[in-house]
C-alpha positions in Angstrom: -2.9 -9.4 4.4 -4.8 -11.0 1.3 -3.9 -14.8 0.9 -2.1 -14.9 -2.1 -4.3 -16.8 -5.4 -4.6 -17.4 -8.6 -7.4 -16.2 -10.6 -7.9 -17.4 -14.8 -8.6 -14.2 -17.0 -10.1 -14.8 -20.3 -8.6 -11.4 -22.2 -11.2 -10.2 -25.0 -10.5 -7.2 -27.7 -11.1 -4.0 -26.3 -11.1 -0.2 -26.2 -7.3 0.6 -24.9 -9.5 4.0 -22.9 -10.7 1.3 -20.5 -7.8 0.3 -19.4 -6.9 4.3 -18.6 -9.9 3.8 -15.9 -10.7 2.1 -12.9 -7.6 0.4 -12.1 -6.3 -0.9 -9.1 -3.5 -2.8 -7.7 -3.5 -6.5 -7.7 -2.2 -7.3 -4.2 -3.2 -11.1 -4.5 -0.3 -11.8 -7.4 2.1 -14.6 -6.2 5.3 -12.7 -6.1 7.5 -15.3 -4.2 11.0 -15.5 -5.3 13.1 -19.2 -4.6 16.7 -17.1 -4.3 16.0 -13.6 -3.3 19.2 -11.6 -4.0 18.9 -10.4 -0.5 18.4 -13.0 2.4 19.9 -11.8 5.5 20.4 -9.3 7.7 21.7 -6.9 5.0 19.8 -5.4 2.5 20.1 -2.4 -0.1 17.3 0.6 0.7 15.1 1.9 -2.6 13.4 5.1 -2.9 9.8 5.8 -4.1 8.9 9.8 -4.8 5.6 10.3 -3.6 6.8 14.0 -3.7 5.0 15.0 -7.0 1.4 14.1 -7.0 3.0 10.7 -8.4 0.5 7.7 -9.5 2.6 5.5 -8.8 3.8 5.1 -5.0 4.5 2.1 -2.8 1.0 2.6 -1.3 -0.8 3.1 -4.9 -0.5 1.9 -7.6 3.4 0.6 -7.3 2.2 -1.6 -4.4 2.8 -5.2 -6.1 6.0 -3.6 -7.4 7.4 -3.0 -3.4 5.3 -6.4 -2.7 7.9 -8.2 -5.4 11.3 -6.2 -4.6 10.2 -6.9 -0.6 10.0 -10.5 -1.5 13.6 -10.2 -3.8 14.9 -8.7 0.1 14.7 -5.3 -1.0 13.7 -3.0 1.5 11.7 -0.1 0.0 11.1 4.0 1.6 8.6 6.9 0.3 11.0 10.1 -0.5 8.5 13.1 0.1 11.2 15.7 -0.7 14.5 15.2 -3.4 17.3 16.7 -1.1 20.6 15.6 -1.1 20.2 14.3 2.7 17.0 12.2 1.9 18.8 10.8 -1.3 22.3 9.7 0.8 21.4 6.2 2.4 19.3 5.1 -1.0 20.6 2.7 -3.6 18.5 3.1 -5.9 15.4 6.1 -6.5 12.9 5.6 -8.7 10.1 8.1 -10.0 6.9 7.1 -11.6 4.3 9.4 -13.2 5.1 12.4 -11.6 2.5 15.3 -12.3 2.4 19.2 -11.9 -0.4 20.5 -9.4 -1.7 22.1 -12.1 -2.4 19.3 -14.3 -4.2 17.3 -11.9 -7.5 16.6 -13.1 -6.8 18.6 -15.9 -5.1 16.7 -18.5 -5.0 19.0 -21.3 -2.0 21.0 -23.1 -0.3 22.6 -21.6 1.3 20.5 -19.4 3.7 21.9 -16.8 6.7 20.5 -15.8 7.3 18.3 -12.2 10.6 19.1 -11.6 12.4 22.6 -10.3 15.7 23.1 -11.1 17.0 22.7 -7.9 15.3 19.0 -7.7 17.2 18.3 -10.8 20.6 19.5 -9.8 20.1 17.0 -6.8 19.1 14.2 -9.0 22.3 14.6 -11.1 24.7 15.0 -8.8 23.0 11.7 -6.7 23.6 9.9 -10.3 27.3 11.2 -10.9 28.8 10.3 -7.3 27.4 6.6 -7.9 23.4 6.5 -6.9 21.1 4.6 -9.7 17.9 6.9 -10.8 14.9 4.7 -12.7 12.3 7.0 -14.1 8.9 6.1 -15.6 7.0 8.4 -17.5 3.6 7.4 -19.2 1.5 8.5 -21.5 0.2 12.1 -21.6 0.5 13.7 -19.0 2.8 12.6 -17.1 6.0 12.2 -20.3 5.1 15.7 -20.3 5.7 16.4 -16.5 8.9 14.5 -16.3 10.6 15.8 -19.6 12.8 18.6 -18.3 14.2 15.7 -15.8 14.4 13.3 -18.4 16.3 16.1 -20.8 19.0 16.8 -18.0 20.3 13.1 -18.8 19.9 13.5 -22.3 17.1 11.6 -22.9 13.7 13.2 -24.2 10.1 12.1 -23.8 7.4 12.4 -26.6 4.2 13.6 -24.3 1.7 11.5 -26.2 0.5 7.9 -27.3 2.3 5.1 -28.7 -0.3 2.9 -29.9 -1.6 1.0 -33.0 -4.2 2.5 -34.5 -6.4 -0.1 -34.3 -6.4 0.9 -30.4 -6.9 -2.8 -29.7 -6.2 -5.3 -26.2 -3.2 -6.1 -26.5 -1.8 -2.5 -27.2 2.3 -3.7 -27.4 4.7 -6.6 -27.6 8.2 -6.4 -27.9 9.9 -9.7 -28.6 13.5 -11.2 -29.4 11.7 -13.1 -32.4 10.3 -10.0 -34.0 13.2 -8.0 -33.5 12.2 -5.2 -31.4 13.4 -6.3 -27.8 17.1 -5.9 -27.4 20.0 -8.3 -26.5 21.0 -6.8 -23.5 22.5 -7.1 -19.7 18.7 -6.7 -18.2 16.6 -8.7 -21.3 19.3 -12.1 -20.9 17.1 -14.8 -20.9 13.9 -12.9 -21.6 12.5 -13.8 -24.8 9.6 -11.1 -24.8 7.7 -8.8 -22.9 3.7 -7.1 -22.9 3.1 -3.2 -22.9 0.2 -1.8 -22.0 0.4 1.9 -23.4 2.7 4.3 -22.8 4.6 7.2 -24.1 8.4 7.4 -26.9 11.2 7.9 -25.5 14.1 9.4 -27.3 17.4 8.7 -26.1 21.0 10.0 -26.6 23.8 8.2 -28.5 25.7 6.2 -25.2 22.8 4.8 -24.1 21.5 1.0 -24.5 18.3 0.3 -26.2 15.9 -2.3 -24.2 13.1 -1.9 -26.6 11.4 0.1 -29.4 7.8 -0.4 -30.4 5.8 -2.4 -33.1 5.9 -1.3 -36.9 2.3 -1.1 -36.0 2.3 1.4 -33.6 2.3 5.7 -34.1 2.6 8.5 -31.8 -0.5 10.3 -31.3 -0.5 14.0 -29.5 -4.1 14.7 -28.4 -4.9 18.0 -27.3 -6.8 16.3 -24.1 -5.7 12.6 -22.9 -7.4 9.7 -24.2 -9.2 12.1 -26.6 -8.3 11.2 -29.8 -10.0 13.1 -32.9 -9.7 13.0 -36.9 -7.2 15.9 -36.3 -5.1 14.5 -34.0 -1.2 14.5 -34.6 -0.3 11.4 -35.4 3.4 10.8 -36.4 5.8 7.4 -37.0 7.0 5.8 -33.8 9.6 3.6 -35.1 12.6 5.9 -34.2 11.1 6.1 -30.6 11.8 3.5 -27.9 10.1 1.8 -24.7 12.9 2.2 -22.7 16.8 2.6 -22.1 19.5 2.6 -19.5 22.9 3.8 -19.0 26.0 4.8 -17.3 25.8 8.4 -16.4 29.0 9.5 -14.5 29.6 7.0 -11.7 26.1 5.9 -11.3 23.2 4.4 -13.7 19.9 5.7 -14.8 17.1 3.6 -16.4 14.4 5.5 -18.7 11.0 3.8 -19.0 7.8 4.9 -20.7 4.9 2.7 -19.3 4.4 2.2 -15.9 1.9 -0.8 -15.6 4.4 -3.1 -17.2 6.5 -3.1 -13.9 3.6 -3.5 -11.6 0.1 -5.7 -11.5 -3.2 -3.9 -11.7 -6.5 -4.9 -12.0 -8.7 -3.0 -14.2 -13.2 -3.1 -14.4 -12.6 -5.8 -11.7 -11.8 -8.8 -14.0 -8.7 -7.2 -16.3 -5.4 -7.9 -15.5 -3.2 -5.5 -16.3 1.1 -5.5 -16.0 3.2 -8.8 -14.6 0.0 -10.4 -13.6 -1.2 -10.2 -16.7 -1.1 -13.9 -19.0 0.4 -12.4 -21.7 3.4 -11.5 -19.7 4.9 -14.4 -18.4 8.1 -12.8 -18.2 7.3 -9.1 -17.1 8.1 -10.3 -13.4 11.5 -11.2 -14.1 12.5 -8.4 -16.3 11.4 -6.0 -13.2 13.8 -7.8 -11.2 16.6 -7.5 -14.2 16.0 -4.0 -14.1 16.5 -3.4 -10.4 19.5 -5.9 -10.1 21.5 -4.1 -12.8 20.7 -1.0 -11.4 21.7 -2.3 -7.9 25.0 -0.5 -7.3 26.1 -2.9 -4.2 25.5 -0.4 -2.0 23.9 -2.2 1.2 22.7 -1.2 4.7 21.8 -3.5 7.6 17.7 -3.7 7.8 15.8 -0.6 9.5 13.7 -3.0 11.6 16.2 -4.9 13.1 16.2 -2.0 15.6 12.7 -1.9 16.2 10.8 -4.0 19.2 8.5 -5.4 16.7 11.5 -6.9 15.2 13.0 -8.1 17.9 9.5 -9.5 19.5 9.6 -11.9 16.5 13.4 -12.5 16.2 13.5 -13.6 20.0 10.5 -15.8 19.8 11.7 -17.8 16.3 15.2 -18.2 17.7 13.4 -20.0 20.3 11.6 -21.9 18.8 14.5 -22.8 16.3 16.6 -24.0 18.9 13.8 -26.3 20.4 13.5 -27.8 16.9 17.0 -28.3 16.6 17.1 -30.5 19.9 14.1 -32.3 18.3 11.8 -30.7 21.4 8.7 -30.6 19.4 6.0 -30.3 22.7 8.6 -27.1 23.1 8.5 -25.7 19.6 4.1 -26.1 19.5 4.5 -24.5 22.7 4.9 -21.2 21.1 1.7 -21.4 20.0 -1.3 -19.9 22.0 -3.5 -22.0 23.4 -6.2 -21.2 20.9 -3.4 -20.4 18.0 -4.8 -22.0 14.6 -1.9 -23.3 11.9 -3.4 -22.5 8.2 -2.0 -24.8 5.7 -1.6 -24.7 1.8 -4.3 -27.3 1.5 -6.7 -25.0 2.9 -7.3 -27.1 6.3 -6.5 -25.7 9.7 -5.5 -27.0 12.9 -6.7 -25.6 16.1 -5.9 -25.5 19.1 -2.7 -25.9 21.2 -4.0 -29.8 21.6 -3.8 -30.2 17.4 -1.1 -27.9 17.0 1.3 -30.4 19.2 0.5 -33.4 17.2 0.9 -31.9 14.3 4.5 -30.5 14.9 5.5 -34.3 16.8 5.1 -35.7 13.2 8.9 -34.5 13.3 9.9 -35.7 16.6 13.6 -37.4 16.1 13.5 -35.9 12.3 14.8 -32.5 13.0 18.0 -31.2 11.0 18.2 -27.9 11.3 15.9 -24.6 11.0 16.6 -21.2 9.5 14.9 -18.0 9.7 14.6 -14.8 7.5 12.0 -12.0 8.5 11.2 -10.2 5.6 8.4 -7.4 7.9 6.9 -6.5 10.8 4.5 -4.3 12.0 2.6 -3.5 14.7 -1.1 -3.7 14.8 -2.8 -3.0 17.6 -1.4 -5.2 20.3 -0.2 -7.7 17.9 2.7 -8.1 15.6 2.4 -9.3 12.4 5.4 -11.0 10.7 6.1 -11.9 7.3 8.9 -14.1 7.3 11.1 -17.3 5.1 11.9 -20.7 6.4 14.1 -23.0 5.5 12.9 -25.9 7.7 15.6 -29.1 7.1 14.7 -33.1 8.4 15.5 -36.1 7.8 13.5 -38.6 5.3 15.1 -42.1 5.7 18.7 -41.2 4.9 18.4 -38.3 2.9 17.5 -34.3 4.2 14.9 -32.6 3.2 14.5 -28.7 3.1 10.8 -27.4 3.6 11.1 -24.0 2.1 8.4 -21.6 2.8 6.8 -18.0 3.7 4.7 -17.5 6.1 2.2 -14.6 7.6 2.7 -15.0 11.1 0.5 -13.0 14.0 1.9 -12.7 17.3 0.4 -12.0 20.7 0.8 -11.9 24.4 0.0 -14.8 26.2 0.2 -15.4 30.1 3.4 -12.4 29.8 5.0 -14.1 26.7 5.2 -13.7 22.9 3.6 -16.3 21.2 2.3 -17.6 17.6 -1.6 -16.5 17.3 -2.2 -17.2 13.7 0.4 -18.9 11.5 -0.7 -18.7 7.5 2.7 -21.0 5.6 2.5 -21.4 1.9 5.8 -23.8 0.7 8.2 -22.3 -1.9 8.8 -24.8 -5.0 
């Protein structure tokens, strides 16, 4: 795990085909979340394709997205197949610049569709008995890939560009003040948000506009992607919108035409690119708009609960909690190894089981109460790393005081037992 920081971008005017390169996720973007709609031992289970040569996947470039729903309490699964079996446990499914075989590494016209009918069917029917579907389609190709799914929910992708034809950083901004972002249930409290190039949407009569694009902007239809001539088609774009939702039998879809926006990228090593980006303050929280409205309250207990890493950390925090509790704190830096170091936010450590007493005694007679949430585990090796939330309650003269944070915990065997190797705690303000 990368220790999360906060790196100062100075954004110049540039050529919107670099951004189209090099990109890759920005896994050091502080995601943390002070009331995450999910906190216990219940959560509601989202589905990524990764079934359709998609560029966006929980393990590309949709990584900071699952690193933000994870921290909201979401738990997140790849789907490599659409059946109606691997669909039936998800809330919510999401696709994200899907692509034919064909078209890979080949982005010229024509472009083939993603989807076969049978896919499609399944999709409907997982929207119509209540499921929530979020697709995102960029640019060319991939509007082009997904518009035969997108047209089976009456909705219609223009396989092209939206840009201004300046082609200038940044490419779009919707805003409340300018009148092209949309008084809606996911936009409350969002006064604007930053595009960064995408395809139009067109979108049937029931649904709810989020956003339509600049006065600046057209809709340009290379031949080849990112190859834009004299010739090049090169129609109005202010009939076209960035995005929509609606109710679609008893369920909800959400149509989007950019994909960076919802995730954080990092593009020629120095460009941020999506809700890391400065000039999108509020990205982060319209992702998590987005997901909430689509959240259709159905909820599952967590997968890992099950599992022995799981229960490996669950048995040795209890623990641990409980000697807190009873203000016991030679018990609670007892599990600690003996050469366990404590990393805190000021950057100093504390080794050793010797310096990792004193520091927990600081609270000896202080204690209130201490509550745990583990947000991951996993296995590497033969240790288990944890991430997990604590809500860490003593007393200050007469009042309480809660110590929110997360930490990055790594646990190993010790003399038969489970113990804390490596504790990394950042607080939560």
């Amino acid at each position: 795990m990368k220790i999360i920081k906060f790196l100062i971008l100075v954004l110049c005017v540039l050529s919107i085909q670099v951004f189209a390169q090099q990109q890759k996720p920005d896994l050091d973007f502080d995601v943390s979340i002070k009331s995450p709609k999910y906190s216990d031992e219940y959560t509601a289970l989202i589905g990524v394709d990764d079934s359709h040569n998609n560029s966006h996947t929980i393990d590309g470039g949709f990584q900071p997205f699952a690193k933000l729903l994870r921290a909201d309490g979401y738990q997140l699964q790849p789907v490599s197949n659409i059946t109606s079996a691997n669909l039936k446990l998800l809330n919510t499914f999401i696709i994200a610049n899907p692509i034919h075989q064909s078209n890979i590494g080949n982005w010229k016209r024509p472009i083939e569709n993603a989807f076969s009918p049978q896919e499609i069917q399944v999709l409907k029917s997982f929207v119509i008995n209540g499921g929530s579907l979020m697709v995102i389609a960029d640019h060319m190709p991939y509007a082009g890939a997904t518009n035969e799914l997108a047209k089976a929910f009456g909705f219609n992708y223009e396989d092209g560009f939206v840009m201004s034809e300046k082609q200038v950083w940044p490419p779009e901004v919707y805003s409340k003040k300018q009148g092209n972002l949309y008084e809606t249930v996911i936009t409350k409290n969002i006064d604007s948000l930053a595009g960064f190039t995408g395809s139009g949407l067109r979108i049937p009569e029931n649904a709810i506009k989020v956003a339509s694009f600049p006065k600046t902007h057209k809709l340009l239809i290379p031949e080849i992607a990112w190859q834009f001539e004299n010739n090049t088609k090169r129609l109005d774009a202010s009939d076209l919108m960035m995005g929509a939702i609606m109710h679609f039998g008893k369920g909800k879809v959400a149509f989007f035409t950019e994909a960076a926006m919802f995730t954080a990228q990092i593009v020629k090593d120095k460009f941020k690119v999506g809700f890391n980006s400065p000039r999108a303050p509020q990205n982060k929280q319209f992702v998590l708009n987005v997901m909430h409205w689509l959240d259709n309250g159905k909820i599952q207990k967590r997968q890992e609960q099950n599992s022995p890493d799981y229960q490996i950390v669950k048995t040795l925090l209890n623990k641990q909690a409980k000697a807190y509790e009873a203000n016991k704190m030679d018990e609670v830096a007892n599990y600690y190894t003996t050469d366990a170091i404590i990393y805190n936010p000021n950057g100093n450590e504390i080794r050793g089981i010797n310096d990792v007493t004193v520091y927990w005694r600081q609270l000896d007679g202080i204690a209130v109460s201490w509550k745990t949430q583990i947000l991951e585990t996993e296995s590497i090796g033969e240790q288990v790393l944890a991430i997990c939330r604590f809500d860490i309650v003593y007393k200050k003269g007469d009042e309480a005081v809660t110590a929110k944070s997360k930490a990055i915990l790594t646990i190993k065997q010790q003399d038969g037992e489970f113990k804390i190797y490596r504790d990394f705690y950042m607080p939560i303000r």
